[in-house]
N, C-alpha and C positions, 0 to 999 in steps of 0.2 A: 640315137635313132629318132625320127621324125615321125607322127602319125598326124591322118587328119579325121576329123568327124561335121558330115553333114548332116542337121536335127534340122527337118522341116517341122518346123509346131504348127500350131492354128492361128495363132499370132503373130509369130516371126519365124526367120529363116536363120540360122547362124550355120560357120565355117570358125570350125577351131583346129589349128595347128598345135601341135603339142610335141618338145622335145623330151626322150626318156633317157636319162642317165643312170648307169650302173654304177653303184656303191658300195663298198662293206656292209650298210643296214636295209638295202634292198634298193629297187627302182625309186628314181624319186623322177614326179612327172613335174612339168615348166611349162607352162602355157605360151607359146611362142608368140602366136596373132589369132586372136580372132575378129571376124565380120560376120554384122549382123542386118538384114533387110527386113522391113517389117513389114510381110504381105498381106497380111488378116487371111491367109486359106480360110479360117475359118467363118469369116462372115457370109461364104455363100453355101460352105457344104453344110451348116447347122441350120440355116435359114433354106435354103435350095432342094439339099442332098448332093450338089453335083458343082465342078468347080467352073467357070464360064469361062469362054476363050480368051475371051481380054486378061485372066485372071492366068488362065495358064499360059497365055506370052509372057507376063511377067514372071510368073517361075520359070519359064525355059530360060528368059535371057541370065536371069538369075544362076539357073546352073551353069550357063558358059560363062557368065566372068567366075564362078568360082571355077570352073575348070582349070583357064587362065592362070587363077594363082595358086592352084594345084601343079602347076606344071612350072610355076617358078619355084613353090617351095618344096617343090619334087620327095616329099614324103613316101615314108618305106610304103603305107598302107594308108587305102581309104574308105570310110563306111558312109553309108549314108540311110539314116532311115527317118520315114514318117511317120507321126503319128495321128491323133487325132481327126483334125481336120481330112486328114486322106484317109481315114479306116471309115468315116462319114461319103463318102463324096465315091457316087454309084460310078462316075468314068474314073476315079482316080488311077486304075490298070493302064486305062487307055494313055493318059498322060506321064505313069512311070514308063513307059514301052516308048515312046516321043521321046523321052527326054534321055532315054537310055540310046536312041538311035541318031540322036545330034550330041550328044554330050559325049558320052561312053560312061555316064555316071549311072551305076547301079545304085537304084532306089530300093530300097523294102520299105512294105507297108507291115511297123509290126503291131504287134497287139499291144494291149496294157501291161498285161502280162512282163511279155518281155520287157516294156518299157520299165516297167518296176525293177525288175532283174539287174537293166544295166543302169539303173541309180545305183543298185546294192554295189554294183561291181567298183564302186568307188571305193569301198571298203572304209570310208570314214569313222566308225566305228571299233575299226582295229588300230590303225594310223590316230586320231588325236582325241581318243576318248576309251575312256576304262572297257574294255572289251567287254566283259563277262558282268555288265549291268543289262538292263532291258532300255530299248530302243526304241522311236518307229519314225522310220521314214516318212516323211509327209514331202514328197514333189506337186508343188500344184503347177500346171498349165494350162494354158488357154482353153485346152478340150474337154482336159481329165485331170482330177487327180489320183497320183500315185500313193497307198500305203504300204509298209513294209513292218509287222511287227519283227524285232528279235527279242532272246530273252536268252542270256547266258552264250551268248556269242553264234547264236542258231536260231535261223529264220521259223518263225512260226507261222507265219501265213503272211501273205502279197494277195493285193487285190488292186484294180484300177476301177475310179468309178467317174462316171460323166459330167461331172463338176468341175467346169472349168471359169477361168474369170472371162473369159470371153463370150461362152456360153453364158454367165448370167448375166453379162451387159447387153447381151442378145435375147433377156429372157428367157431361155432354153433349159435353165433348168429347174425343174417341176418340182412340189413336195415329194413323190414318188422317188425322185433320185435322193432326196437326203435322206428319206425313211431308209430305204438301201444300206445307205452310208452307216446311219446311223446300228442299225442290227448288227454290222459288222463289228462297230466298236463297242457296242454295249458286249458284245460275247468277252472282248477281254476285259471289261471291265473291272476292275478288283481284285482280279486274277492275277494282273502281274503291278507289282508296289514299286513304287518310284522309275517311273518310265521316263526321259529323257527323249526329246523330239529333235528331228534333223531335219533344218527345212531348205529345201531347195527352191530354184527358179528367181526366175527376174524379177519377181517382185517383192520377195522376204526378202534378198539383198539391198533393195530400193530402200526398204520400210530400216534396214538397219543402218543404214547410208546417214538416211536424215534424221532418223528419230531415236538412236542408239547414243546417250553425248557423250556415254563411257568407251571408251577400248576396247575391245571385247569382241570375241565370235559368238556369245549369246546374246540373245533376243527375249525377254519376260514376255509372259500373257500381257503385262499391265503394256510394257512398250506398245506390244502390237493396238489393245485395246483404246491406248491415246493415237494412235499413228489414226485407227480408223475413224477415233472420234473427232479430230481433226480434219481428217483430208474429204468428210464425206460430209462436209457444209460447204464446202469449196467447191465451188464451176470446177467441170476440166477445163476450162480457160486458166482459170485462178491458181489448180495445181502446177498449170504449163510454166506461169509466172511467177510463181511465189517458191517452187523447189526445182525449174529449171527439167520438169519431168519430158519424155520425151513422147509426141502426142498418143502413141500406141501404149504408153506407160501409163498415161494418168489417167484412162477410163477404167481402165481396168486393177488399178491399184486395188481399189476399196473393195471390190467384189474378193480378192486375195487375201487382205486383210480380217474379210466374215469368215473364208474360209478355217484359216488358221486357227481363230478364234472358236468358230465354230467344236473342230476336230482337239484343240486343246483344253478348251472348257467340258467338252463331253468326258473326257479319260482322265482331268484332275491335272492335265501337265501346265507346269509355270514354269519351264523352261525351254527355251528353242535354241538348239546349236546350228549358227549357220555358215559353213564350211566354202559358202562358194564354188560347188561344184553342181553338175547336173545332168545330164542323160548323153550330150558330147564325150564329156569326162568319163562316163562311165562305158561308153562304145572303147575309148581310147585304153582305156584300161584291159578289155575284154580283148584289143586286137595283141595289147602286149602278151597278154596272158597267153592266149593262144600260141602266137609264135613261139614262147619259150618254152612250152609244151613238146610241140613240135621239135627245136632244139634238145631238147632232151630225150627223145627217139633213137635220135639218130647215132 
């Protein structure tokens, strides 16, 4: 069975397709296509509040060509939700209601909350890593990022905070937002011993692409901490030329890179698992779930 999942970020826009096959050792998901447009939502709602017309033609026509290949790859189910940049942006109502009435694509605007929620729903943590250690999700996006502690195979607390790389390549984010941040994570501080980080999003994949020369789906503090030392004497011209980055990638790389650093250096963690999965994945996961739910009702 086929699903799709549409993530409007503040960054970019992506359409992942994903086929699910049933196994003796449970669902295994396949990423069938995905496309990705990179509209910057969020350079007018974090700067504006509000998204401008030119800005919402291009997410309309946006959502009809993904319609289009919604109707060729005629999947069981389709979600589609925003985050950031639309939970920012005072019409974004006005523009889910347009594009629901030319498209037929139902949009949510959802919270961080949820956003956190459906990173979990990837379950990475039970699939290729020792369950019953302690955890935390760290999703960074454009807008926000995502925390998720676990410890012993149970969430202890999810927060989303407004730290996004897009947001600080916009200046947008204040000492206020990291003091935030930071209270959060000082509370588990010390409290939970050898925590293990999952990091998500387009630009820990980037950083383990070029600057990872081992094999591996881990990422060190130290990788990330040469990844930033590096790419943040370089022009965005420089990173476009020298790692081939794509131009909505390399501004916002390094802001990603302090991030990380940031949230790793505060809690003592020197390792980062990065699984290649992210908020699409995790809708696609939540639509399966559901359904077999469902199935089993009946």
């Amino acid at each position: 069975m086929k699903f799709a999942a549409i993530d409007i970020g503040s960054n970019a826009v992506r359409l992942i397709f994903t086929n699910v096959y049933e196994t003796p050792n449970g669902p295994q998901f396949v990423k069938d296509a995905m496309y990705r447009v990179a509209l910057r939502l969020g350079e007018e709602a974090f700067l504006k509040g509000k998204i401008s017309k030119s800005k919402e033609a291009e997410l309309l026509s946006t959502m009809k060509a993904f319609k289009h290949l919604i109707d060729v790859h005629q999947p069981l189910q389709v979600m589609a939700c925003a985050t950031s940049a639309m939970r920012d942006a005072k019409n974004a109502n006005e523009i889910v209601e347009k594009i629901y009435a030319k498209t037929g694509i139902d949009i949510k605007i959802i919270s961080g909350k949820k956003e956190a929620a459906f990173i979990l729903s990837n379950h990475v943590e039970k699939l290729q890593l020792e369950e019953h250690n302690n955890y935390l999700y760290i999703d960074v996006g454009g807008g926000s990022t995502e925390l998720i502690l676990l410890a012993d195979g149970v969430v202890v607390d999810k927060w989303s905070f407004n730290i996004g790389t897009l947001r600080m390549a916009l200046n947008q984010v204040k000492p206020k937002h990291w003091k935030e941040m930071d209270v959060w994570l000082d509370h588990f501080k010390g409290k939970y011993q050898n925590i293990v980080a999952i990091g998500s999003g387009g630009n820990i994949n980037t950083i383990q692409k070029h600057f990872v020369k081992r094999k591996s789906a881990h990422v060190s503090l130290e990788d990330i901490q040469s990844a930033h030392a590096i790419l943040s004497k370089l022009s965005v011209e420089e990173r476009i030329l020298q790692y081939d980055f794509k131009p909505d990638r390399a501004d916002v790389i390094v802001p990603a890179a302090q991030i990380f650093i940031h949230i790793m250096s505060r809690l003592n963690i020197d390792d980062l698992f990065v699984p290649k999965v992210g908020l699409g994945d995790g809708m696609i996961h939540e639509m399966y779930e559901k359904l077999e739910k469902k199935k089993k009702k009946k």
